[in-house]
C-alpha positions as CSV (number, residue, x, y, z in Angstrom):
1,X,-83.1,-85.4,-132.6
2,X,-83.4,-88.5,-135.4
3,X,-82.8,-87.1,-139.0
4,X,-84.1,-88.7,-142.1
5,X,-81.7,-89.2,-144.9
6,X,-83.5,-89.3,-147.9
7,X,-82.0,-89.9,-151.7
8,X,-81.3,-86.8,-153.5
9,X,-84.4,-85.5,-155.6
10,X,-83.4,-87.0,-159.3
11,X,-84.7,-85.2,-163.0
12,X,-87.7,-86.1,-164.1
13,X,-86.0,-88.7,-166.8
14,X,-85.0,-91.0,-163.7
15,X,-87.2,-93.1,-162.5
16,X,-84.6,-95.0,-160.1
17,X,-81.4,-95.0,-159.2
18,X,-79.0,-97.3,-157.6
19,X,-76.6,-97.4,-154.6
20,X,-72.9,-98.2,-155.4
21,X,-71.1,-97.7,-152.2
22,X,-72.2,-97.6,-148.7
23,X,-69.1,-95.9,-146.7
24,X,-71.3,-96.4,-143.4
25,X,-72.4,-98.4,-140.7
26,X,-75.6,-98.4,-137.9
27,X,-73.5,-97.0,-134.9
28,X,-70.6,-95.5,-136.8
29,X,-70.3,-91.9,-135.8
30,X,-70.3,-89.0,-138.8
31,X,-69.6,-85.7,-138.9
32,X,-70.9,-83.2,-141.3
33,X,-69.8,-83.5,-144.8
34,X,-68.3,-87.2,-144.7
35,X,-69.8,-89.1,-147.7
36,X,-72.2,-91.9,-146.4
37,X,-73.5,-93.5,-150.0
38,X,-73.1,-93.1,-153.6
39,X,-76.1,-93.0,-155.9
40,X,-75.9,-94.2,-159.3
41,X,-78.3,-93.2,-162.1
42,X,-77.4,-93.5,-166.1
43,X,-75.4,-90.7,-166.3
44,X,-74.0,-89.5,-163.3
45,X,-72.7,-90.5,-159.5
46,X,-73.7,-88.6,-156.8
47,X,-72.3,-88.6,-153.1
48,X,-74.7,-88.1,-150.2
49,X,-72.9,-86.6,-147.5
50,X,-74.2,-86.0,-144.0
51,X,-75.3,-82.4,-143.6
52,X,-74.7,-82.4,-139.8
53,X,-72.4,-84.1,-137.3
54,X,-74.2,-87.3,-135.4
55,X,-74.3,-91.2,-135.1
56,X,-75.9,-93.7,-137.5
57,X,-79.0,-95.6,-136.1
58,X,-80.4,-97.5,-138.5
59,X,-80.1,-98.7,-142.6
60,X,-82.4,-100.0,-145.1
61,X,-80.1,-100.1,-147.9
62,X,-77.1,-101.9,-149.4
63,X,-74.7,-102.2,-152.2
64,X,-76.8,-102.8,-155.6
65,X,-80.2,-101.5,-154.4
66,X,-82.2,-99.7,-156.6
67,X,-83.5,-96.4,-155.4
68,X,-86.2,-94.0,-155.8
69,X,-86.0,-89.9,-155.3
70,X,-86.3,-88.9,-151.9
71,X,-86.4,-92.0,-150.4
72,X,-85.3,-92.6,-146.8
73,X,-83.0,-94.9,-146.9
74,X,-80.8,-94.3,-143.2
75,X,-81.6,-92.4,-140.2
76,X,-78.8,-90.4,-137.8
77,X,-79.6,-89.3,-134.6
78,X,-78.1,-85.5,-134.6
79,X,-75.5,-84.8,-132.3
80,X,-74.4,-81.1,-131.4
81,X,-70.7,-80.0,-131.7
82,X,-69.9,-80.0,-128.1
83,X,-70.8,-83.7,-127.7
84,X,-68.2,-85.0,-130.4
85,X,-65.2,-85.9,-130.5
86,X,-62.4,-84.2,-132.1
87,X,-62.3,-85.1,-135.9
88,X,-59.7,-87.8,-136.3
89,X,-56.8,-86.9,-138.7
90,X,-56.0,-88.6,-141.8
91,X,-52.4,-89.2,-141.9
92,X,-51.3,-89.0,-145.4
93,X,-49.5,-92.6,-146.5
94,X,-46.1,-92.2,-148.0
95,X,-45.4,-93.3,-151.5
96,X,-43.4,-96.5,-151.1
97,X,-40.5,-97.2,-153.4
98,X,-39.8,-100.6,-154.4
99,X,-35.8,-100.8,-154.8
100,X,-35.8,-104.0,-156.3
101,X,-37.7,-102.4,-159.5
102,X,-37.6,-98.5,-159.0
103,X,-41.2,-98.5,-159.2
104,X,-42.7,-95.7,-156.8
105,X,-46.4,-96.9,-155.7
106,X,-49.5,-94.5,-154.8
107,X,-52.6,-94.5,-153.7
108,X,-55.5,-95.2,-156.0
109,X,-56.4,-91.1,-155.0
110,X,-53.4,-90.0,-156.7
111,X,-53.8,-92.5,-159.8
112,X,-57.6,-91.2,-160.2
113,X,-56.1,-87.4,-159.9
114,X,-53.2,-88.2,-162.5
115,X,-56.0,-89.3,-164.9
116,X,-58.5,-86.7,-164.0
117,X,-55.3,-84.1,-164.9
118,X,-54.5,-85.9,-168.2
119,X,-58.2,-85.6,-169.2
120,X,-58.4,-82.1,-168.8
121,X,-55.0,-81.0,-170.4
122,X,-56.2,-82.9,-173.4
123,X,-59.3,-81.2,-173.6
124,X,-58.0,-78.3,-173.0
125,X,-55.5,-78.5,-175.5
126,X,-58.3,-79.6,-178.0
127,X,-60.6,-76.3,-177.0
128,X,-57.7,-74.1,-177.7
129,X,-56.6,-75.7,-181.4
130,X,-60.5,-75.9,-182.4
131,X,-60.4,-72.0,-181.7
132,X,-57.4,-71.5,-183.7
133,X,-59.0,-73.6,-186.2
134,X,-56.4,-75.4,-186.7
């Protein structure tokens, strides 16, 4: 069975949107939940995500296209449980240490988490003192 995948429906203040990152290609096989674009509007990014398991047949968008709400921009021909394959593991990569400098290097995922932490401390710390009113 082919599924449309359409853009997600946008508020009424948006009349486009546009596509950031295409994580997909026409063949690749997906299974439910794996992000397959990134839309892009003024104020926020939103990640379309497969919502079942199948294989990629055919794309009419790329990086830096503008959009419109429920567009379809890919189709996926549905596939049912029993005929994919098992879910490949992601094997976590080790920090590295460079022992020339003592630097430990991550992955841009933990750097973006780090941040994302930071941020919300901060803001937390600034709920809690505008409370006190201090």
């Amino acid at each position: 069975m082919s599924r449309e995948i359409k853009i997600p429906i946008l508020p009424d203040s948006v009349a486009t949107a546009k596509i950031t990152n295409l994580y997909v290609n026409e063949g690749q096989l997906v299974y439910l939940d794996d992000v397959l674009f990134d839309v892009e509007t003024e104020k926020i990014v939103l990640e379309v995500m497969a919502d079942c398991n199948g294989i990629i047949e055919n794309i009419t968008i790329v990086n830096g296209d503008h959009v419109n709400t429920e567009q379809v921009v890919m189709t996926m021909q549905q596939l049912a449980d029993s005929d994919m394959p098992a879910r490949p593991t992601a094997q976590q990569p080790q920090p590295r240490v460079n022992s020339s400098e003592n630097y430990v290097i991550v992955s841009p995922w933990l750097s973006k988490l780090n941040k994302s932490l930071i941020i919300a401390l901060a803001i937390g710390a600034l709920a809690i003192l505008f409370v006190l009113g201090i």
